[in-house]
C-alpha positions as CSV (number, residue, x, y, z in Angstrom):
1,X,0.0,0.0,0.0
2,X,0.9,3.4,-1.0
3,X,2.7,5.5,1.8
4,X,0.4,8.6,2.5
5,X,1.6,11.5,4.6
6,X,-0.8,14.5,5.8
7,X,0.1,17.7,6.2
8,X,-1.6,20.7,7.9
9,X,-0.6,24.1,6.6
10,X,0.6,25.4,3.2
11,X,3.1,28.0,4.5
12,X,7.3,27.6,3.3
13,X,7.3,24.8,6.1
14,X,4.0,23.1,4.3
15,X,5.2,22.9,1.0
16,X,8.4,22.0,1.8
17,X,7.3,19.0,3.8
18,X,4.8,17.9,0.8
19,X,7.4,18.2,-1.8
20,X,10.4,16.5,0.4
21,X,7.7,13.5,0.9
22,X,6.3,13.4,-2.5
23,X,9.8,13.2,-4.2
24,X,10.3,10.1,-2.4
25,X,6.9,8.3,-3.8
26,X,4.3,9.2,-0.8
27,X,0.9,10.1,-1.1
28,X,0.7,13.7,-0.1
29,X,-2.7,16.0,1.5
30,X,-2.1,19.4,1.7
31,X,-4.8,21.1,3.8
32,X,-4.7,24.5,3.8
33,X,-7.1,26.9,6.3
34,X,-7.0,30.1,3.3
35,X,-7.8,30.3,0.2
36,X,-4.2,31.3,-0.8
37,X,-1.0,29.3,0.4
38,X,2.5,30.9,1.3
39,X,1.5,31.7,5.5
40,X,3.4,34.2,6.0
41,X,5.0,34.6,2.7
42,X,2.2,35.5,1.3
43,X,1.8,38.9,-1.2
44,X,-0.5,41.2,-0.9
45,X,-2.7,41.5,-4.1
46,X,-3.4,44.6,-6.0
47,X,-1.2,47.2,-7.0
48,X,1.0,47.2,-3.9
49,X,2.8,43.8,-3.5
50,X,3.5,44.1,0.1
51,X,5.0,40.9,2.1
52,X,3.4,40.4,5.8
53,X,6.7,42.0,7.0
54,X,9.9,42.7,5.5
55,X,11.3,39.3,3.4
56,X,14.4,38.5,2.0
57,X,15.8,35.2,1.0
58,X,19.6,34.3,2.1
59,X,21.9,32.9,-0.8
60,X,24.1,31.6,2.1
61,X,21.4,29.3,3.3
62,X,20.4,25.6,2.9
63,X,16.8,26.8,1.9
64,X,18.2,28.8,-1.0
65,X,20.5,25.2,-2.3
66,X,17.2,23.3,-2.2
67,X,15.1,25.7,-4.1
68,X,17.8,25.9,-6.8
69,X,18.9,22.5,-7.2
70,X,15.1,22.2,-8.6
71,X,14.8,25.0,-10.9
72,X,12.7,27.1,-8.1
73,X,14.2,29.6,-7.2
74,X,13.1,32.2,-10.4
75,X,14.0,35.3,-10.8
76,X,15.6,37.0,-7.9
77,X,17.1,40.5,-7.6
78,X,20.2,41.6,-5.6
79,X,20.3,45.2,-4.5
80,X,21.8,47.9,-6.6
81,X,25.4,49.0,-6.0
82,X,24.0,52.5,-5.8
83,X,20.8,51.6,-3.5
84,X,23.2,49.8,-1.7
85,X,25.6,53.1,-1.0
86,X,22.2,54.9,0.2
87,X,21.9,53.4,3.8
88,X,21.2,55.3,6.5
89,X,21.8,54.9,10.4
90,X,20.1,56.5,12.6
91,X,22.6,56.8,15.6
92,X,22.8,60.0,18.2
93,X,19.4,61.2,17.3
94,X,20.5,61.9,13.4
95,X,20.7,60.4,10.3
96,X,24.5,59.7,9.0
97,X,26.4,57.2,6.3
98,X,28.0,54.9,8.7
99,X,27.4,53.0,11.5
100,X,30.4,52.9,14.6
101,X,33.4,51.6,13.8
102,X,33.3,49.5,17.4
103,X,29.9,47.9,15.7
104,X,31.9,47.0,12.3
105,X,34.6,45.1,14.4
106,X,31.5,43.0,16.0
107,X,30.9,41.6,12.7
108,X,34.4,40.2,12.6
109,X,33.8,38.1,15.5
110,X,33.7,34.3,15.0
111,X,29.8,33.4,15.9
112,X,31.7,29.9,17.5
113,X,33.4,32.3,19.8
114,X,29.9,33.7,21.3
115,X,29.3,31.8,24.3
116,X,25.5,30.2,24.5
117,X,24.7,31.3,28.3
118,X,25.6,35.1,28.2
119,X,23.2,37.7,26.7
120,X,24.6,39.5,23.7
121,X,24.6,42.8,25.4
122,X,27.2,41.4,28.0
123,X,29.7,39.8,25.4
124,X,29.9,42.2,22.9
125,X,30.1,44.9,25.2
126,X,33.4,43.6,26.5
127,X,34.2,42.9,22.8
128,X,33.8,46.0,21.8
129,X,32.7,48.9,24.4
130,X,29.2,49.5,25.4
131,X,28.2,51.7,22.5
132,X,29.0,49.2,19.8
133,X,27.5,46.1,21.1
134,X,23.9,48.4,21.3
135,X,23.8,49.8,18.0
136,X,25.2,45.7,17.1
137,X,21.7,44.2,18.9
138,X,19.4,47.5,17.0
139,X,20.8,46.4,14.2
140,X,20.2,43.3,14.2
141,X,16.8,43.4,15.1
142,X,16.4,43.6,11.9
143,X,16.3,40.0,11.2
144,X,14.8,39.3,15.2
145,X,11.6,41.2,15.4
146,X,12.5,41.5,19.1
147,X,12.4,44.6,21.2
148,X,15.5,43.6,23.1
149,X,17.9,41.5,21.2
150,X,20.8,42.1,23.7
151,X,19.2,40.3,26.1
152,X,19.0,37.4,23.9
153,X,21.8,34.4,23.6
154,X,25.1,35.6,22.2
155,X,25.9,33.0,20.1
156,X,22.3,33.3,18.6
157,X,22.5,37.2,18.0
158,X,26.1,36.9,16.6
159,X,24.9,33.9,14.3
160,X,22.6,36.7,12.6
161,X,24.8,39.2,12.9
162,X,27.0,38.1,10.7
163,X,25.0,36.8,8.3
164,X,23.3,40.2,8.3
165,X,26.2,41.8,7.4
166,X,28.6,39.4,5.2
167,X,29.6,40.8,2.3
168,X,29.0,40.0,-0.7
169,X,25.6,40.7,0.6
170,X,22.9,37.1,1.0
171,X,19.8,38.9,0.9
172,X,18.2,38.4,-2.3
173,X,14.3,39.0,-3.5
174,X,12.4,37.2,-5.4
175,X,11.1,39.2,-8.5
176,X,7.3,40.4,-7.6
177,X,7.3,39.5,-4.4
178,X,7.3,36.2,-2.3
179,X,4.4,34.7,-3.8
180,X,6.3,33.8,-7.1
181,X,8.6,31.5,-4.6
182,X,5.3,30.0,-3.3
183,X,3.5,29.8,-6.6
184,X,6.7,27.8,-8.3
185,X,6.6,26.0,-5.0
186,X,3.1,25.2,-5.4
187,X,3.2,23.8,-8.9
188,X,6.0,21.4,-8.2
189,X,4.1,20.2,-5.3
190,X,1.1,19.8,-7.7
191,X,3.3,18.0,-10.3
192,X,4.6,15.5,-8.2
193,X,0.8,14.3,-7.1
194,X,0.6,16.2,-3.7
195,X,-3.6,16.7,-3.3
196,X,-3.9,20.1,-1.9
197,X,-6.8,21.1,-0.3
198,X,-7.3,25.3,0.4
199,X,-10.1,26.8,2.6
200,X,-9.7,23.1,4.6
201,X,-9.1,24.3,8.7
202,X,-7.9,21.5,10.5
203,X,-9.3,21.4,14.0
204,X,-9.1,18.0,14.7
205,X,-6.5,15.5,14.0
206,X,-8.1,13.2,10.8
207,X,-8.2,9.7,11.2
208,X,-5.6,8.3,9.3
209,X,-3.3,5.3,8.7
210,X,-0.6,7.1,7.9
211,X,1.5,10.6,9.7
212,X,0.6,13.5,10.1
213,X,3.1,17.2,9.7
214,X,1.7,19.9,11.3
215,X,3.1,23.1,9.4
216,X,1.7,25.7,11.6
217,X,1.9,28.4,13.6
218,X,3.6,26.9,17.0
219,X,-0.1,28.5,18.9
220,X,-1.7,26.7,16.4
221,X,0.2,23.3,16.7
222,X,-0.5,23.9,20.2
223,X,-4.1,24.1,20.3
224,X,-4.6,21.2,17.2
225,X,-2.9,19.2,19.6
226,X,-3.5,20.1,23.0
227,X,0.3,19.9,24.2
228,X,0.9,22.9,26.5
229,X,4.5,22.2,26.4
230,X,4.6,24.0,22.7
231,X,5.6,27.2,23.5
232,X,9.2,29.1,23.1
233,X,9.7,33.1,22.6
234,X,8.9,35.3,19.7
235,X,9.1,38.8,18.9
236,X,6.2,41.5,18.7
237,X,6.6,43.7,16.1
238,X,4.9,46.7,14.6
239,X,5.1,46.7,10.9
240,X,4.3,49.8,8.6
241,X,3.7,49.6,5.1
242,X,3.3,53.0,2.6
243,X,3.8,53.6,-0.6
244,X,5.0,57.0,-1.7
245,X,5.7,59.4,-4.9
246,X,9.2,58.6,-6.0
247,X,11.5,61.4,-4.8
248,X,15.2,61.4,-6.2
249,X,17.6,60.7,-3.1
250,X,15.2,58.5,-1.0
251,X,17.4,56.2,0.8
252,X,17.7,52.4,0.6
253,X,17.7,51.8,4.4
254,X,17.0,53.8,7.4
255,X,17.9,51.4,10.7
256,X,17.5,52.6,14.1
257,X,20.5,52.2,16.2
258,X,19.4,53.7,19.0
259,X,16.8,51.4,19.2
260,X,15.5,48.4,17.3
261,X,13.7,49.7,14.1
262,X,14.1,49.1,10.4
263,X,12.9,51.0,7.5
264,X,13.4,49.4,3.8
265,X,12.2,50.8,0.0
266,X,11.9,47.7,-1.5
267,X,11.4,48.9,-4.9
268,X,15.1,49.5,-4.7
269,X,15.7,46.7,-6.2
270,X,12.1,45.3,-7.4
271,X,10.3,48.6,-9.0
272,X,7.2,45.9,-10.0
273,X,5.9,46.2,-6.7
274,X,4.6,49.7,-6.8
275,X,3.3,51.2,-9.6
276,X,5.4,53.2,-11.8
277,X,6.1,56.8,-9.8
278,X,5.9,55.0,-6.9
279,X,7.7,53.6,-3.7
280,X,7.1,51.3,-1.4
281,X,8.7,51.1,1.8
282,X,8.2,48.6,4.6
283,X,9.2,49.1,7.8
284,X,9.3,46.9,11.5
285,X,9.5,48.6,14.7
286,X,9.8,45.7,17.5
287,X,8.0,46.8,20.7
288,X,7.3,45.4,24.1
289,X,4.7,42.7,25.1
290,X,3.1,45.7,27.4
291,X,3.7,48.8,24.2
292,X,0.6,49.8,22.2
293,X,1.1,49.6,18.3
294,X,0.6,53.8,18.5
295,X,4.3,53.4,20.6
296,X,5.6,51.3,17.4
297,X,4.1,53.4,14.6
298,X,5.3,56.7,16.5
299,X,9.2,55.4,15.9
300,X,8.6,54.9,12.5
301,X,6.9,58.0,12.0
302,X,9.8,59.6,13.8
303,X,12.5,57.7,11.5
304,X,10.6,58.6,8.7
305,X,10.5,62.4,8.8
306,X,14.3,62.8,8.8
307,X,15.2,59.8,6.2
308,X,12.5,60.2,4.0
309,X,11.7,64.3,4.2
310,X,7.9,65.2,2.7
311,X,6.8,61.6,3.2
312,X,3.5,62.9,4.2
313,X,2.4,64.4,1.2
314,X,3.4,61.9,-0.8
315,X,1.9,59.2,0.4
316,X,-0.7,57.3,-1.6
317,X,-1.3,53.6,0.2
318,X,-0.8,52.6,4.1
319,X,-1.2,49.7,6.0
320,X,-0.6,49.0,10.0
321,X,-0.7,46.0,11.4
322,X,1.2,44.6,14.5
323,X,2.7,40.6,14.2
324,X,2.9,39.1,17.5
325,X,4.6,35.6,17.8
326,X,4.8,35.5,14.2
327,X,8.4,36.4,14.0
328,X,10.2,33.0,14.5
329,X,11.8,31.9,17.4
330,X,14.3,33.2,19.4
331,X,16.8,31.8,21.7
332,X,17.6,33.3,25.7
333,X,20.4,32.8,27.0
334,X,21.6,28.9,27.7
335,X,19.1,27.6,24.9
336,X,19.6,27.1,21.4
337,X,17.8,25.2,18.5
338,X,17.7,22.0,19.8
339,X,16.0,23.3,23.1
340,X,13.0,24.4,21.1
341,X,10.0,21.6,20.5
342,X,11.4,19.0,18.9
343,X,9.7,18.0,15.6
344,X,9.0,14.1,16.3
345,X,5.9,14.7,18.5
346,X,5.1,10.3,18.8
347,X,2.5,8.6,17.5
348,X,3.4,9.7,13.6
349,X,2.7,13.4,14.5
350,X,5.4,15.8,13.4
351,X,6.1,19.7,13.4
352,X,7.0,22.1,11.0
353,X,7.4,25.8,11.8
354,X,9.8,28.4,12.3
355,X,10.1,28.3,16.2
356,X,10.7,24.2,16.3
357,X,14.0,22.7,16.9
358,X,15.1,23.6,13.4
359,X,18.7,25.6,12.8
360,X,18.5,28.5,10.4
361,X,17.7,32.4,10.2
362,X,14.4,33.0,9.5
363,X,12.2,31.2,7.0
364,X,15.2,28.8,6.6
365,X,13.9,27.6,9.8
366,X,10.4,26.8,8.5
367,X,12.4,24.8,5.4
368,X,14.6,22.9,7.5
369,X,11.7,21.8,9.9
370,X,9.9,21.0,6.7
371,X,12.3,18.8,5.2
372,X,13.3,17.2,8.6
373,X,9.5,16.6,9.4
374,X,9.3,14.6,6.1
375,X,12.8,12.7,6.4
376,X,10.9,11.3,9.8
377,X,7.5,10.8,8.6
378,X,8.6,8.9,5.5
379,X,10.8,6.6,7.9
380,X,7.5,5.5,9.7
381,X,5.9,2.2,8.7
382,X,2.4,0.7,9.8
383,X,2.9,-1.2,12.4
384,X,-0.6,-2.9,14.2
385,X,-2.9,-0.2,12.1
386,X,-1.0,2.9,13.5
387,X,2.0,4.4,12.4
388,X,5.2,4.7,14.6
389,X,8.4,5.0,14.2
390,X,10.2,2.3,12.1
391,X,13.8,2.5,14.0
392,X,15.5,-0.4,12.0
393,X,15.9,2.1,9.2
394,X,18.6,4.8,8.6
């Protein structure tokens, strides 16, 4: 009998899990809760091709490999050398071209050097001196959606750090906006058999005689399963989304480095987002769990009137919204990864997300869950009419 594998949610972890098992000859259900798939890679429709917060995809990264080894990974766009000379840091209360020399020499730091149990703040501030290791941690919120990444492992925040920062740059975008990636994603999953089933919200496990991947949000996972024990920190982030009249000298970047913000035109390097005249910039200010999202947009506001001057009058589209625990997992002091749920959850029930015990920045999380939560399903068996874990196989 045919190996058949369900899996519940048809974000970047989803699909990844239904085209990592399909490849290898299972049956594959896709059940997905909207009428759209990507989660949070979705793309807005319409004129303004906004992603639910700022996306980029990391050449550097395993995810990346996978999606070109298979002739996914389209058209994607690297950032202009001149866009790329137009970032701004916002450091002293202004605006200037560089960041602190003491934060530069951060980045040269070995990642295998951080230690695990000290918060970043700590180590890098007897790396470097007190004022480099805080604009480090703003910075770096950037790819963190956390109001206070100093207080977060060291190892973790250098890990990000670094990839942040590496030059050549990693961040790359995919032409139109992130669902292209999911659409291309989509139709290989549809080639290769994999049923998938939109506006389908799983409350319930099904009854089944074969595993199950939940691809979900780790709440989500949480209540489909009843397992308290699925929790582990995220970020809370306001995220602010305009578009604007094209003004000659806009900059690329505006990050906060006196504290965490982040401010990015991404029709820098992808003018098919906007419509032609236009700009769109999307922004993520991390606040506290006890800030309003008026606290948030006030930041950005502020960060906007001295990178992008006149910004008022030329806007033409906004959007607000605030993400909490939406922004991937993140690690405190003395935890990494592999202290996060694990993925095997027993009884052929397996997660996929991006705060699971998955390495990886970002969505690269979600893929590597994905493709580890399908390794493990297809190594199950049917054993007595339920499936468990067949251990006499590599």
């Amino acid at each position: 009998m045919r190996h058949h594998i369900t899996v519940i949610g048809g974000g970047v972890a989803g699909l990844t899990a239904a085209i990592t098992a399909a490849e290898s000859g299972a049956g594959v259900t896709l059940c997905e809760a909207h009428d759209t798939l990507g989660g949070r890679a979705r793309t807005a429709e319409g004129p303004y091709k906004t992603n639910e917060g700022p996306h980029a995809l990391y050449s550097g990264g395993p995810f990346w490999a996978w999606l070109k080894q298979r002739d996914l990974l389209g058209q994607v766009l690297a950032v202009p050398p001149l866009e790329a000379a137009r970032l701004r840091f916002h450091r002293g209360g202004a605006l200037r071209r560089t960041p602190p020399l003491a934060m530069t020499k951060l980045v040269l730091r070995s990642a295998a050097k951080a230690p695990i149990d000290a918060d970043f703040t700590t180590w890098a501030t007897g790396q470097v001196g007190e004022e480099g290791a805080r604009a480090a941690a703003h910075l770096v919120a950037a790819a963190l959606f956390h109001h206070d990444p100093g207080s977060l492992s060291a190892r973790f925040v250098q890990e990000r750090l670094r990839r942040l920062l590496t030059l050549p740059p990693e961040a790359h975008y995919p032409r139109g906006g992130w669902a292209s990636l999911v659409d291309r994603m989509a139709e290989r999953a549809w080639n290769l058999g994999v049923r998938i089933e939109t506006t389908e919200r799983v409350t319930v496990l099904p009854d089944r005689s074969g595993p199950v991947i939940v691809a979900t949000s780790l709440d989500a996972a949480r209540r489909l399963l009843g397992d308290t024990t699925l929790t582990w920190d995220s970020g809370r982030t306001v995220l602010l989304d305009l578009a604007v009249r094209t003004r000659k000298g806009d900059p690329f970047i505006v990050s906060d480095l006196d504290a965490p913000g982040w401010i990015e035109r991404f029709t820098a390097q992808d003018p098919t987002l906007a419509p032609a005249g236009e700009q769109l910039l999307q922004s993520q200010f991390p606040i506290a769990p006890g800030a309003s999202r008026q606290d948030g947009i006030a930041r950005a506001e502020h960060l906007l009137d001295l990178g992008f001057p006149g910004w008022r009058e030329r806007v033409t589209w906004r959007r607000e919204a605030v993400a909490s625990g939406r922004t991937g997992a993140l690690d405190r002091p003395g935890t990494t990864w592999r202290d996060r749920p694990a993925i095997e959850r027993g009884d052929g029930v397996f997660l996929a997300d991006d705060q699971v015990a998955a390495p990886g920045l970002l969505a690269e999380v979600s893929f590597n869950s994905g493709l580890e939560a399908a390794t493990l399903a297809l190594r199950t068996r049917k054993t007595s009419g339920r499936e468990g874990l067949d251990l006499n196989r590599a």
